[in-house]
TORPA-4810 file (N, C-alpha, C, O; in nm, 3 decimals):
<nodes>
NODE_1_0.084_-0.117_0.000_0.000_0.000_0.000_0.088_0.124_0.000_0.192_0.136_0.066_X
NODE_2_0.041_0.204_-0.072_0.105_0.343_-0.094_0.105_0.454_0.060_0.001_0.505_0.100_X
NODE_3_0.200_0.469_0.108_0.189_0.585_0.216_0.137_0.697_0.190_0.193_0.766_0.105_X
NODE_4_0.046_0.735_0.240_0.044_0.890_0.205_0.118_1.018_0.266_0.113_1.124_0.204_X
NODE_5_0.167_1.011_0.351_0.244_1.081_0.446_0.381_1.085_0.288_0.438_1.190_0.257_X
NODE_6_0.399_0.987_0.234_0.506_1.043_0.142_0.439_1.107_0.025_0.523_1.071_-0.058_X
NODE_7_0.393_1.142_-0.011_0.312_1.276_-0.092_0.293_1.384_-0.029_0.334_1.486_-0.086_X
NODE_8_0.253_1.394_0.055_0.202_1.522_0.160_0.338_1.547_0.203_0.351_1.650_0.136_X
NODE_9_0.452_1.534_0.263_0.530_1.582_0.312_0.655_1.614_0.150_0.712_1.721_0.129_X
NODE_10_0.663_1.538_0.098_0.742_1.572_-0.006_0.702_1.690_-0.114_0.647_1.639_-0.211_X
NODE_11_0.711_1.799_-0.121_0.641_1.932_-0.170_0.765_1.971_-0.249_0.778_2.093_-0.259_X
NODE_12_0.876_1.885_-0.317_0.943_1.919_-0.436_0.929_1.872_-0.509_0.957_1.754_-0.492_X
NODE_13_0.867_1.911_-0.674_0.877_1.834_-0.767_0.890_1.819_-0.866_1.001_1.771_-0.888_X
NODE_14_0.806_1.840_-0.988_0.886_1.920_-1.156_0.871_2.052_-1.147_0.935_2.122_-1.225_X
NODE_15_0.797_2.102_-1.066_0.726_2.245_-1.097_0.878_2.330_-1.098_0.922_2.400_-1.189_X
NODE_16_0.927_2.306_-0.995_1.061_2.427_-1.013_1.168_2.372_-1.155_1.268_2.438_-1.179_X
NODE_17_1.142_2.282_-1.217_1.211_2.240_-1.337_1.136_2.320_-1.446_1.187_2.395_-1.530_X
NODE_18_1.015_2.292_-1.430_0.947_2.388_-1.540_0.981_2.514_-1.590_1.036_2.559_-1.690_X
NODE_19_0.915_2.568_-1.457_0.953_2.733_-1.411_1.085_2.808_-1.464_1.087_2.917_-1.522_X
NODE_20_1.214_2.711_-1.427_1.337_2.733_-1.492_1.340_2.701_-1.645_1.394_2.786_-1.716_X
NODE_21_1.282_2.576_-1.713_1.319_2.597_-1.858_1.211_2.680_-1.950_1.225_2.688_-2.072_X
NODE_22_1.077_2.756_-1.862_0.974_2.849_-1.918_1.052_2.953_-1.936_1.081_2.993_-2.048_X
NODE_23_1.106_3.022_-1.799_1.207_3.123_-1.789_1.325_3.141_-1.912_1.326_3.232_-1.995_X
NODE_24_1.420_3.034_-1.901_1.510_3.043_-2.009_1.432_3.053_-2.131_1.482_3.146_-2.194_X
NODE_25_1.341_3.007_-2.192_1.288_2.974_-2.352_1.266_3.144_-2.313_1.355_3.224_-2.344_X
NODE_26_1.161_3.181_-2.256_1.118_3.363_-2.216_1.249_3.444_-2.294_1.269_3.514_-2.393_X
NODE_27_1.316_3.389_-2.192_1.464_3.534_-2.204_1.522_3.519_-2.355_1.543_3.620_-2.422_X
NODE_28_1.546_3.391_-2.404_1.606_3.364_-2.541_1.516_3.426_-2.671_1.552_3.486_-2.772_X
NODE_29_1.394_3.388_-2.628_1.323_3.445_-2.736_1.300_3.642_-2.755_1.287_3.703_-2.862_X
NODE_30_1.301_3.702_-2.614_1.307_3.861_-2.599_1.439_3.846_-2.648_1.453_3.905_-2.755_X
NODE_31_1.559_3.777_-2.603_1.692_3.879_-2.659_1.681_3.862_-2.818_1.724_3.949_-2.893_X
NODE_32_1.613_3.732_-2.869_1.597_3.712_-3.015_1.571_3.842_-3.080_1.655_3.903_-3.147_X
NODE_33_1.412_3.895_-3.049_1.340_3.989_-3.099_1.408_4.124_-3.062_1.420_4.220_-3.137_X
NODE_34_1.458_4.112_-2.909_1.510_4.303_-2.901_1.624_4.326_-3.032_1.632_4.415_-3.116_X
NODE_35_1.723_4.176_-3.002_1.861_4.212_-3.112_1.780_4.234_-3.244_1.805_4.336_-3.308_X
NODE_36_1.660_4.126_-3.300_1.658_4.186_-3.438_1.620_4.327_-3.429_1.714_4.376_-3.492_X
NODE_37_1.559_4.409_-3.399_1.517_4.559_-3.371_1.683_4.632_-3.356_1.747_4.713_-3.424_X
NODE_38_1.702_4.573_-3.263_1.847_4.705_-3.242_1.950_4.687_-3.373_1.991_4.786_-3.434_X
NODE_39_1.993_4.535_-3.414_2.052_4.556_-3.472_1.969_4.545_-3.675_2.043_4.525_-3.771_X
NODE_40_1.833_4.561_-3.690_1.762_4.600_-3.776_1.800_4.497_-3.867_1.876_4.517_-3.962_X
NODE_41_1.752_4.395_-3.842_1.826_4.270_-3.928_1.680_4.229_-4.037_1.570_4.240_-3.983_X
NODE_42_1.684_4.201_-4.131_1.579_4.197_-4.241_1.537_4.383_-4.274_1.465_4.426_-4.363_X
NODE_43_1.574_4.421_-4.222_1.543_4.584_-4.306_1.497_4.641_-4.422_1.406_4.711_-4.467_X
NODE_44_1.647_4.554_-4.467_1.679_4.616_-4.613_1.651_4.517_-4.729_1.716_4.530_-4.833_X
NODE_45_1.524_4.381_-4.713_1.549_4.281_-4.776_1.479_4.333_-4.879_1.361_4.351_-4.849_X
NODE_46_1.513_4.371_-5.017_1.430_4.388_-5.140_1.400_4.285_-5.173_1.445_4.181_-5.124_X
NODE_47_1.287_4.292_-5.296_1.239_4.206_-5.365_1.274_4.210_-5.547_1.267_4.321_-5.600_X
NODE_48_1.305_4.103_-5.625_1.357_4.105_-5.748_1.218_4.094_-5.793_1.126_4.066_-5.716_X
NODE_49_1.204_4.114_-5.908_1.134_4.068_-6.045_1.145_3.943_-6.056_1.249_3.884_-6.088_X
NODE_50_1.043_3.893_-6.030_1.000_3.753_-6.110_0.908_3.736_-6.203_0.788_3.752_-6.182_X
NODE_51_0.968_3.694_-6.330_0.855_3.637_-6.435_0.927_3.569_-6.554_1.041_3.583_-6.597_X
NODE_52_0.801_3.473_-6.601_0.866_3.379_-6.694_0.844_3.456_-6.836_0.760_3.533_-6.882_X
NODE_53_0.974_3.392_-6.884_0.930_3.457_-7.078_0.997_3.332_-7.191_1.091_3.260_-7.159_X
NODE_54_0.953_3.329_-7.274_0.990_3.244_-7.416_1.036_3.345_-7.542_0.987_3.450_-7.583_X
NODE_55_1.164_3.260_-7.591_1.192_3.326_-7.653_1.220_3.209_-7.766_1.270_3.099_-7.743_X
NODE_56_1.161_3.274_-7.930_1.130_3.170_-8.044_1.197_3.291_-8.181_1.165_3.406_-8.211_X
NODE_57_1.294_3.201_-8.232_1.348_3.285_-8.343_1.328_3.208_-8.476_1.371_3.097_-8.510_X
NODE_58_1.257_3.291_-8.536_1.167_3.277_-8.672_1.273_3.339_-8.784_1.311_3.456_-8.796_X
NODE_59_1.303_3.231_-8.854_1.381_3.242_-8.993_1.511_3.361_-8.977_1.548_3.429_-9.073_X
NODE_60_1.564_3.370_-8.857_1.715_3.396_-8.831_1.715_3.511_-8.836_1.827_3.563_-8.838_X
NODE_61_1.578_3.617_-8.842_1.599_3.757_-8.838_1.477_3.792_-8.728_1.474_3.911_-8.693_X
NODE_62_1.393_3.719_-8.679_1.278_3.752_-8.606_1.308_3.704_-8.479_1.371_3.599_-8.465_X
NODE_63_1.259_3.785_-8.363_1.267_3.655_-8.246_1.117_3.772_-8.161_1.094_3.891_-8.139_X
NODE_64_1.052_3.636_-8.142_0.983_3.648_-8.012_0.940_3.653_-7.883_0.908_3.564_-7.805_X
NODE_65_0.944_3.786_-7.871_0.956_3.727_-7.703_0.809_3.703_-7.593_0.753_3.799_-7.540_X
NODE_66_0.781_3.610_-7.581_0.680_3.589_-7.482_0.678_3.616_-7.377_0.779_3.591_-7.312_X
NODE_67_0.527_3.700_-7.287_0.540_3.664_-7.131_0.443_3.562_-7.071_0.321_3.563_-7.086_X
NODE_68_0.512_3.476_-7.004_0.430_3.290_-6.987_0.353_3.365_-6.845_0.231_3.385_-6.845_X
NODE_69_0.414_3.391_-6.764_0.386_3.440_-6.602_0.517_3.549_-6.565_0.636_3.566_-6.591_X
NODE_70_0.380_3.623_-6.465_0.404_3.721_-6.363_0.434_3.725_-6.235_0.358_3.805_-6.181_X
NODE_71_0.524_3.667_-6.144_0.557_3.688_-5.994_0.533_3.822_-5.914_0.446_3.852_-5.833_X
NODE_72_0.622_3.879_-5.957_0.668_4.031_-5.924_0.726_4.100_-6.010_0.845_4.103_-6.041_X
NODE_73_0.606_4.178_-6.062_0.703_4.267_-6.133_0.592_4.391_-6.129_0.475_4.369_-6.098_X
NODE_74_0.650_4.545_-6.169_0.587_4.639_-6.148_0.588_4.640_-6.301_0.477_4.639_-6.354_X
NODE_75_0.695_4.642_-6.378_0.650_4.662_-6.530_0.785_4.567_-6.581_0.894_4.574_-6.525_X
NODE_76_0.758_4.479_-6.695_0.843_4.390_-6.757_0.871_4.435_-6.913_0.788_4.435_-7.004_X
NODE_77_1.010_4.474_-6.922_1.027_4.539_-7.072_1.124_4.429_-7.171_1.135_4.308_-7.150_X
NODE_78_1.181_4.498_-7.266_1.279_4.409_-7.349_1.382_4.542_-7.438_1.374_4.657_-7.483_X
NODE_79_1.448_4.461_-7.425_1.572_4.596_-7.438_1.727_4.476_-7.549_1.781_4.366_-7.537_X
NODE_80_1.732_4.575_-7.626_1.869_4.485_-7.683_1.976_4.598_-7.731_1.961_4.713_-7.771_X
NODE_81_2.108_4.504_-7.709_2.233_4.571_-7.698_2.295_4.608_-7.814_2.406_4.656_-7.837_X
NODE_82_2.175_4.566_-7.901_2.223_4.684_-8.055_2.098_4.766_-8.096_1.991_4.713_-8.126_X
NODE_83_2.120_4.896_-8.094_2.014_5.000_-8.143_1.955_5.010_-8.259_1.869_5.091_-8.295_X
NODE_84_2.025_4.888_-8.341_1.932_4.880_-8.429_1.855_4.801_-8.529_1.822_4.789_-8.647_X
NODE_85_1.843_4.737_-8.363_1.713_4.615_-8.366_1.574_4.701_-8.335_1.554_4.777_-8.240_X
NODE_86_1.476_4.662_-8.456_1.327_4.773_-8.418_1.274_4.623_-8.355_1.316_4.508_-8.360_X
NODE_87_1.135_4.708_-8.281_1.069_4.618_-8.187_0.911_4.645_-8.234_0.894_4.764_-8.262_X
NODE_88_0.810_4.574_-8.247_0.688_4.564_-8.256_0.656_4.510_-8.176_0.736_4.462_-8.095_X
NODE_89_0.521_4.496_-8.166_0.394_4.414_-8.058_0.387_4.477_-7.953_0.392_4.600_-7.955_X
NODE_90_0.371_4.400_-7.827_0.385_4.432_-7.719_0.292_4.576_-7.697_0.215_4.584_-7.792_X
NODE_91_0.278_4.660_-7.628_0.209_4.781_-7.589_0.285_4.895_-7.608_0.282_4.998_-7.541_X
NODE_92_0.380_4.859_-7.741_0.462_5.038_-7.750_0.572_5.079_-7.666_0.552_5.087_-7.545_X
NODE_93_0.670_5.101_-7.707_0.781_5.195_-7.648_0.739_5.277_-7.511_0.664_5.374_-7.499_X
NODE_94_0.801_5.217_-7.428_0.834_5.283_-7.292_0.878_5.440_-7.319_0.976_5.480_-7.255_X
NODE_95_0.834_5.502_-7.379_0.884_5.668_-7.371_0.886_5.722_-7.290_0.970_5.809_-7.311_X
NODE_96_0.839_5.736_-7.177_0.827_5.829_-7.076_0.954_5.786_-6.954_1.001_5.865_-6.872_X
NODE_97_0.978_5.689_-6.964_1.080_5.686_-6.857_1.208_5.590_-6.875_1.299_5.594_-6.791_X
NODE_98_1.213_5.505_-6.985_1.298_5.441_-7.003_1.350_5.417_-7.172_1.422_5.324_-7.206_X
NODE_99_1.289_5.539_-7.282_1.345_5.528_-7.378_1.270_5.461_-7.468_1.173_5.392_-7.435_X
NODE_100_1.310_5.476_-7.587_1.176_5.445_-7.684_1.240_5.283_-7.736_1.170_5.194_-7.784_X
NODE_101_1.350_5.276_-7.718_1.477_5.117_-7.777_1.373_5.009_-7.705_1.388_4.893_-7.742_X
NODE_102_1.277_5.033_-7.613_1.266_4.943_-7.471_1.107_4.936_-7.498_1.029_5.029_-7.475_X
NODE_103_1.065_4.777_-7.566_0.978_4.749_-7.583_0.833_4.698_-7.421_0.886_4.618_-7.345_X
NODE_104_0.718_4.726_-7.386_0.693_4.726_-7.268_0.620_4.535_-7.331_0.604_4.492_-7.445_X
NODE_105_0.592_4.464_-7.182_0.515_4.311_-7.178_0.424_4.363_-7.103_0.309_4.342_-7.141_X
NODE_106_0.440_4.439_-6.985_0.363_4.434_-6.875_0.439_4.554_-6.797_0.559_4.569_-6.772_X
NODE_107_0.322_4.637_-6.767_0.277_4.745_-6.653_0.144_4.838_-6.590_0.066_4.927_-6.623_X
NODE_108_0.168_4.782_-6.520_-0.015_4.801_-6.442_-0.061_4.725_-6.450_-0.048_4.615_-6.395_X
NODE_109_-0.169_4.786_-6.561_-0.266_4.690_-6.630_-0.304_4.654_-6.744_-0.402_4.589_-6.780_X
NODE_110_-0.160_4.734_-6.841_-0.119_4.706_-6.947_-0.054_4.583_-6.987_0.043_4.539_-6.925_X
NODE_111_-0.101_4.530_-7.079_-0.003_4.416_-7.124_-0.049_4.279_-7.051_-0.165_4.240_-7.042_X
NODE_112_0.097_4.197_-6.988_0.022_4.096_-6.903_0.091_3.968_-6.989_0.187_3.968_-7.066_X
NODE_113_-0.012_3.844_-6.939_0.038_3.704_-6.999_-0.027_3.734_-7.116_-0.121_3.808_-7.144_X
NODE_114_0.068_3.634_-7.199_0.039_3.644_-7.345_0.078_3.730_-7.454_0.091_3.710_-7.575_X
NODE_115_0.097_3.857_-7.365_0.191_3.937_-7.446_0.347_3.936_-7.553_0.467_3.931_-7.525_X
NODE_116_0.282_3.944_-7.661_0.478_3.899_-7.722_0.491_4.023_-7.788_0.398_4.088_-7.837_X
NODE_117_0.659_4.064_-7.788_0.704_4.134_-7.849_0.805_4.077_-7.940_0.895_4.001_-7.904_X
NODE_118_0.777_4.131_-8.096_0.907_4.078_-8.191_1.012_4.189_-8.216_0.993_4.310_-8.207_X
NODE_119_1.106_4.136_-8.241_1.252_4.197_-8.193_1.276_4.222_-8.363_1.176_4.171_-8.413_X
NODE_120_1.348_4.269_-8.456_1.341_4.239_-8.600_1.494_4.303_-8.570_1.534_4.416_-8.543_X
NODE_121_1.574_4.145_-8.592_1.752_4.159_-8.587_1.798_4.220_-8.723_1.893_4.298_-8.728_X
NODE_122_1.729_4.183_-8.827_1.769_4.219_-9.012_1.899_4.301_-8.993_2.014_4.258_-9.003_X
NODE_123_1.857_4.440_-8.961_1.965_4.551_-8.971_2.061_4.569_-8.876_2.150_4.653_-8.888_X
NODE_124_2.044_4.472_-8.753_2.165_4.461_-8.650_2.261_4.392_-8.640_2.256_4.319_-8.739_X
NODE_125_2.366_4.362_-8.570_2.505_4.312_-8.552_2.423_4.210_-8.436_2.314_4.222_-8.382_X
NODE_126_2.553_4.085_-8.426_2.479_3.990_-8.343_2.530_4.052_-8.235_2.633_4.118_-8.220_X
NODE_127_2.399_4.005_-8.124_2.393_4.055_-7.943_2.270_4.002_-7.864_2.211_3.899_-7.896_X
NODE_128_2.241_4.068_-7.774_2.133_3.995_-7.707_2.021_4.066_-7.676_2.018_4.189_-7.680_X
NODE_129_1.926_3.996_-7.645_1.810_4.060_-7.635_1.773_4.054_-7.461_1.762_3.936_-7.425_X
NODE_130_1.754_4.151_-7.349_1.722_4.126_-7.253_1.603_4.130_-7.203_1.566_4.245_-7.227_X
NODE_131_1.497_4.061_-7.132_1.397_4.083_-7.067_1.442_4.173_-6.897_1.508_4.115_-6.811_X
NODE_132_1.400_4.297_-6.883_1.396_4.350_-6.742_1.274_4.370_-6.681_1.164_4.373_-6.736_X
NODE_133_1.300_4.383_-6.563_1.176_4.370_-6.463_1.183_4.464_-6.370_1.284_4.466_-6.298_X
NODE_134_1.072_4.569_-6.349_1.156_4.682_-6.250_1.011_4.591_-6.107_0.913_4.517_-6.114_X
NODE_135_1.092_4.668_-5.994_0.997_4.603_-5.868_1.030_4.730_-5.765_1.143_4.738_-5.716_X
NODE_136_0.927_4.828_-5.735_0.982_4.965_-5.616_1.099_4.992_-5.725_1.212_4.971_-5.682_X
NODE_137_1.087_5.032_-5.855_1.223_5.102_-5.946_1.302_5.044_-5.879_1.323_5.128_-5.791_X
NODE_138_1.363_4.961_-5.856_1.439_4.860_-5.879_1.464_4.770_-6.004_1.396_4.668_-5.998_X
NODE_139_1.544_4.778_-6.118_1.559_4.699_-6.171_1.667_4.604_-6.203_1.785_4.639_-6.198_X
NODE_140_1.620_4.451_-6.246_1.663_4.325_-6.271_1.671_4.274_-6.379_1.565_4.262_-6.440_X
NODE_141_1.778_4.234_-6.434_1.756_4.130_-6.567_1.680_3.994_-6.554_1.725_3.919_-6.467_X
NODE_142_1.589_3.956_-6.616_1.511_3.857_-6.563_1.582_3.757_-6.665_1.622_3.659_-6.603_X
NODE_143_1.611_3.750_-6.802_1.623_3.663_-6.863_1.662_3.722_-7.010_1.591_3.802_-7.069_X
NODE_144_1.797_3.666_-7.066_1.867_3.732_-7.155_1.863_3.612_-7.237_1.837_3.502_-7.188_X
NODE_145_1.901_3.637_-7.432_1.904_3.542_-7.497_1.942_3.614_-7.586_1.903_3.728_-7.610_X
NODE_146_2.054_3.527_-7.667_2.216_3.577_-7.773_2.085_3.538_-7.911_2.025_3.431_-7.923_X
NODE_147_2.067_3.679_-8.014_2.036_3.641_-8.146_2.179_3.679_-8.225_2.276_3.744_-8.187_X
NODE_148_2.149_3.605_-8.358_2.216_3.648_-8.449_2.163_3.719_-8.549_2.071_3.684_-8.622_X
NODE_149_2.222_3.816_-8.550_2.179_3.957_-8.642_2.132_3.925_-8.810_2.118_3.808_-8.842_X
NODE_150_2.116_4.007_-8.887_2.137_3.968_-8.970_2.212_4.075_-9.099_2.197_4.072_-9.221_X
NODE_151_2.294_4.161_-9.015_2.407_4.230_-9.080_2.528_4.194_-9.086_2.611_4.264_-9.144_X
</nodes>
């Protein structure tokens, strides 16, 4: 038979084990949160441009550029490193802030999936064609691809 006198008189038991590892988890997790604050850790984390594009080159002077999907992006353009590659489709030359060379896929509520712009290499030197992505004017190269010209 079980004594009871040893329950009743014995009054130590997990509780002060608890108490101590509640306490420690407490303090670890405040110094966690005060240090991220003081020392401002995630602050400055920007965000890139994400989005998918296809790119299809039609009889060695054309290339297309598709937009498949949108992640993040505030406006998705196409830009190439010889000036004189002309650009059709798409929603028209970015004029107002990034130059007329710089074909737009998507901004706002312009453009979007499905959008293609053709690139017409004929009168250029070989180079590449870039897709950019601005996010908070921030911009990113999302996805670059080498044509061959056809000068």
């Amino acid at each position: 038979m079980i004594d009871r006198q040893t329950f009743e008189m014995n009054d130590a038991g997990v509780s002060p084990v608890v108490g101590v590892i509640l306490m420690v988890a407490v303090t670890v997790i405040l110094a966690a949160v005060i240090g991220t604050f003081v020392l401002d850790l995630g602050g400055d984390v920007g965000q890139n441009a994400q989005a998918g594009v296809t790119f299809d080159e039609d009889s060695g002077t054309d290339v297309e550029v598709q937009l498949n999907s949108v992640q993040t992006a505030d406006s998705i353009f196409v830009t190439a490193s010889d000036t004189s590659v002309t650009f059709s489709g798409g929603f028209g030359p970015d004029d107002t802030e990034l130059g007329d060379e710089n074909y737009l896929l998507n901004r706002d509520d312009e453009g979007g999936v499905g959008t293609i712009v053709t690139a017409d290499t004929e009168t250029a030197d070989d180079g590449t064609l870039s897709v950019i992505g601005e996010v908070d004017g921030e911009e990113s190269v999302l996805q670059t691809y080498s044509y061959t010209g056809g000068a």
